[in-house]
N, C-alpha and C positions, 0 to 999 in steps of 0.2 A: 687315322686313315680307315676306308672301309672294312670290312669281312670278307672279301672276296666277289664282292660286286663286280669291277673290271672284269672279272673270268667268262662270268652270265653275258657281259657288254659283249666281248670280243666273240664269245660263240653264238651270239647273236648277229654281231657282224658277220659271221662266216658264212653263216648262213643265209644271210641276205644276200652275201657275193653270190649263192649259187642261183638266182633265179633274177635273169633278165628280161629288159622288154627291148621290143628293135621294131622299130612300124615297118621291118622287110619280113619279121616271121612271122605266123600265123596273125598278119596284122594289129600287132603290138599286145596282142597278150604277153601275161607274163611266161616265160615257159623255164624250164630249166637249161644254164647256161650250157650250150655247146649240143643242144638237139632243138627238135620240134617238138618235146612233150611240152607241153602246155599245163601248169598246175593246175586249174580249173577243173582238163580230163583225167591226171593223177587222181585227187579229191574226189572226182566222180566214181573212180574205180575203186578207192577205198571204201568208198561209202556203200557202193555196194556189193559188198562184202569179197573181193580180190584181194587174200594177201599180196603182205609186203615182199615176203619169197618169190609168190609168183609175179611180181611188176618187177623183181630184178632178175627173172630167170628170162621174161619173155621183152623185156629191154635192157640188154646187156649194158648198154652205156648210163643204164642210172646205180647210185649208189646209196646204201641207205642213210647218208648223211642226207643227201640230195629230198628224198622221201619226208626227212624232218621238216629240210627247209618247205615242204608244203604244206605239213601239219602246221607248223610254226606262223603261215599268213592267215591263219584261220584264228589265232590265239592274238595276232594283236598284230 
């Protein structure tokens, strides 16, 4: 059997569970499951240069798992 592959799978599943699309929110972008953030404007804000501190102090309802799952649709 493998090395711990399945591990990398499953938290890559998890993180794919946090980022939906719904053509009733911001017309089906993808956003983070259970708000209006949108990962596209996440990405936009990391990029320039907003910590990841200040995107969960000034939206309470993201966590930084949530933050990965954005980084993570950039990586593949």
């Amino acid at each position: 059997m493998g090395s711990g592959g399945g591990q990398s799978t499953l938290a890559n599943m998890e993180l794919a569970e946090r980022i939906v699309r719904d053509p009733g929110i911001l017309g089906g972008k993808p956003v983070i499951r259970g708000t209006r953030l949108a990962i596209e404007f996440l990405l936009e804000l990391l990029e320039a240069g907003v910590s990841e501190q200040e995107l969960l102090v000034n939206y309470p309802g993201l966590t930084p798992m949530d933050l990965e799952a954005c980084r993570s649709t950039q990586r593949g």
